[in-house]
C-alpha positions, 0 to 999 in steps of 0.5 A: 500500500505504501508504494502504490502511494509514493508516485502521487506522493512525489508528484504533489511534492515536486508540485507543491515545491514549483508552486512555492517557488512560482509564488516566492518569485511572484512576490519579488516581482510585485516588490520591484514594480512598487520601486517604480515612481509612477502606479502605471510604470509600477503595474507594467513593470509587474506584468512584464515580469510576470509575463517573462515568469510565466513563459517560464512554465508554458508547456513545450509546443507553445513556448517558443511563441509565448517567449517571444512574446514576453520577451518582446513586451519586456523590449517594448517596456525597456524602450518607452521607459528609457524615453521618461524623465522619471525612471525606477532610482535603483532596479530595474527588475532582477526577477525579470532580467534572470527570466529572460536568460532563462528563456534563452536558454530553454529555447537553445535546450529545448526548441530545434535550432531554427526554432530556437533563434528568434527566441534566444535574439529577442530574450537576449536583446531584452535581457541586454537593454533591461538596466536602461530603465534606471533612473541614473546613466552613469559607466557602471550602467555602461559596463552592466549592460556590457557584461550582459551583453558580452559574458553572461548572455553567451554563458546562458547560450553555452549553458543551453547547448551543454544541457542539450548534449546532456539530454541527448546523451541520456535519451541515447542512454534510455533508448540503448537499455530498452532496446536491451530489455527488449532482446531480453524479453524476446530471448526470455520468451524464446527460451521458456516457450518455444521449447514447450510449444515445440513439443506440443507441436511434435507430439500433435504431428505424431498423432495426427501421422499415426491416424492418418496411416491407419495405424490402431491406437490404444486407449493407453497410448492416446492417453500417454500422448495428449498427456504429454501435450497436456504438460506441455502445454500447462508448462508453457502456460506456466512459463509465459504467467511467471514471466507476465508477472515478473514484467508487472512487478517489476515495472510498479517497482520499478516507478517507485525504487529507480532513479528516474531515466533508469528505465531498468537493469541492462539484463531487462526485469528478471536479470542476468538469469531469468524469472526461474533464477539460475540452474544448476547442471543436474537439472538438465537430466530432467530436460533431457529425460522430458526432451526423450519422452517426446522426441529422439533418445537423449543422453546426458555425460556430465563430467564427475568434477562438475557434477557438484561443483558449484557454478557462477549462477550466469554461466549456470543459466546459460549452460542450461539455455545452450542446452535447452536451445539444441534439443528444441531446434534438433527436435524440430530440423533433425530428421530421422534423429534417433539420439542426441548427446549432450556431452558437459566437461572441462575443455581440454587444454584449457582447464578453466573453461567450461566446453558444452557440446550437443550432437544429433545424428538426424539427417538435417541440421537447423535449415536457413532461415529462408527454409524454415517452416513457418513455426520457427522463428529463426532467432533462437541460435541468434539469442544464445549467441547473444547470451553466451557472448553476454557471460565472456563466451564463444559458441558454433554450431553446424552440420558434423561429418557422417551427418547431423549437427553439432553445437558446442559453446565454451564459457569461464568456470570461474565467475572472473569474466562474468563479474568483468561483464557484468561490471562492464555491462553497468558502467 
């Protein structure tokens, strides 16, 4: 309940203070037009000032046409004073002049540069001629208006292109992390459903190929099938419901507990290692032994010395994920498969690297993409090279001699490159 509250919260705070500072600057302005001689100097000058405070506020696609505005008044104002024989004795609206350069340099942050130029020459000029509204002519006004005109005028210009650069930067910034999360998601949602719905899909063809050949089925055996349809089917449902509700939870905290332009992490909402958290090696003899109930016999060697050795939980996730991507396209491109090995150990030569190598014996490989039929989507290989480069690793796949194909993917045993990643990743 209370982080249902904080966005409003923050929101009438962030109001409230700009209100305080509206009516703070408000009254400063009223107190500079009571220094003018004459009531109706005194009311011009207020709504001068007020008029270059309120285009302050003016939402972007009207600001440039209400800052031209208000700063041609406050031009207007400044030349009919200036031609009076009785003028203010000591200010001429400090309130006013700070607006002024403020306009100038939201119009160079905000507005397109053609946009932005009548803006900036009519504030700035404002700005310029604003201390001839004293009463007294003297140098020291001659050197005001040069050191507005010469140093301040062009550090407000400065400052507007600065905060534009700054803008530009984090845009870029947001833009590269959504587009982070959306690789995220899409590899998430390839790696958690594609694999169950494959199944259901091969399983729906075996039936369907053993009716159409007139082959007699046992109630038994129809059972088993759309059993394992139906379990498919519940853990793809299953999968895609963890990973809705991982997306809305993380979004609502996210709008309470981010600072603001961190939309999210760069590895989307679940992190590096999924809605599922990371996995351990032997939980792949559960994968292989559900990928041989619906598809070619798999075989799971796992070396001794990994057995119980404890992993990095990213390189963890992404074994399982190699592993996961090489059944699923070898259940769908290997014809005729009848095994599949999945072979897990230390590479040789290289004692601390981790070597997971998958083999079919079918009679095809992973078509190209312009051969795939139309349920495959074709970005599977794509999205585990991506989260295997993600952890300092190196994967290839292809067809094997005798027929077949082959992927093998070899990743840091230590946490040593992952950490480097990840530090490299949030930098």
């Amino acid at each position: 309940m209370i982080s249902q509250f904080r966005p409003r919260s923050r929101f009438r705070f962030r109001h409230l203070r700009q209100g305080l500072v509206g009516v703070a600057l408000a009254v400063l302005v009223f107190l500079e037009g009571l220094n003018a001689p004459h009531p109706a100097m005194a009311a011009a000058t207020m709504v001068s000032g007020a008029l270059c405070l309120a285009a302050l506020a003016v939402p972007e696609r009207h600001f440039a046409r209400y800052a031209t505005g208000a700063a041609a008044i406050s031009c207007v104002l400044t030349v009919t004073e200036a031609q009076l024989s009785v003028r203010p004795p000591n200010t001429p609206g400090m309130v006013e002049l700070g607006a002024l350069l403020l306009l100038s340099t939201r119009a160079v942050r905000r507005c397109p540069p053609l946009r932005a130029a009548g803006p900036v020459a009519v504030s700035s000029l404002a700005a310029v001629v604003l201390p001839l509204r004293i009463e007294q002519w003297d140098d020291h006004l001659k050197n005001l208006i040069a050191v507005i005109a010469v140093c301040v005028v062009p550090f407000m210009v400065v400052a507007g292109v600065c905060l534009r650069l700054y803008d530009t930067l984090r845009e870029r910034e947001r833009e590269a992390i959504r587009q982070a999360q959306r690789l995220e998601h899409a590899r998430e949602l390839h790696d958690f459903v594609a694999h169950h719905v494959t199944a259901i899909v091969t399983q729906t063809k075996a039936a369907r190929f053993t009716a159409a050949a007139g082959n007699p089925q046992s109630p038994e055996d129809l059972d088993r099938m759309l059993a394992h349809i139906e379990r498919a089917g519940s853990q793809a449902l299953g999968s895609m419901r963890a990973m809705v509700t991982n997306l809305r939870d993380h979004a609502t905290a996210s709008a309470t507990t981010r600072p603001k332009g961190d939309p999210a992490g760069p590895h989307g909402p679940y992190g590096r290692h999924g809605p599922h958290g990371p996995r351990g090696l032997r939980d792949l003899r559960v994968l292989t032994e559900e990928f041989s109930e619906v598809g070619p016999l798999a075989e799971l060697i796992l070396a001794p010395e990994l057995a119980d050795r404890p992993l990095p939980p990213g390189i963890a996730t992404t074994v399982h994920r190699v592993v996961q991507e090489s059944l699923t396209n070898a259940r769908k491109h290997a014809t005729g498969a009848g095994r599949v090995e999945v072979r897990i150990g230390v590479r040789p030569g290289d004692p601390e690297r981790l070597e997971v190598s998958v083999v079919d014996d079918g009679q095809g490989g992973a078509a190209p993409a312009a051969e795939r039929p139309a349920e495959g989507s074709g970005y599977g290989l794509v999205g585990l090279a991506e989260r295997v480069a993600e952890v300092n690793g190196h994967i290839t796949s292809g067809p094997r001699d005798g027929g077949g194909w082959h992927v093998l993917a070899a990743l840091p045993l230590d946490g040593t490159a992952t950490e480097e990643t990840i530090a490299c990743d949030h930098a």
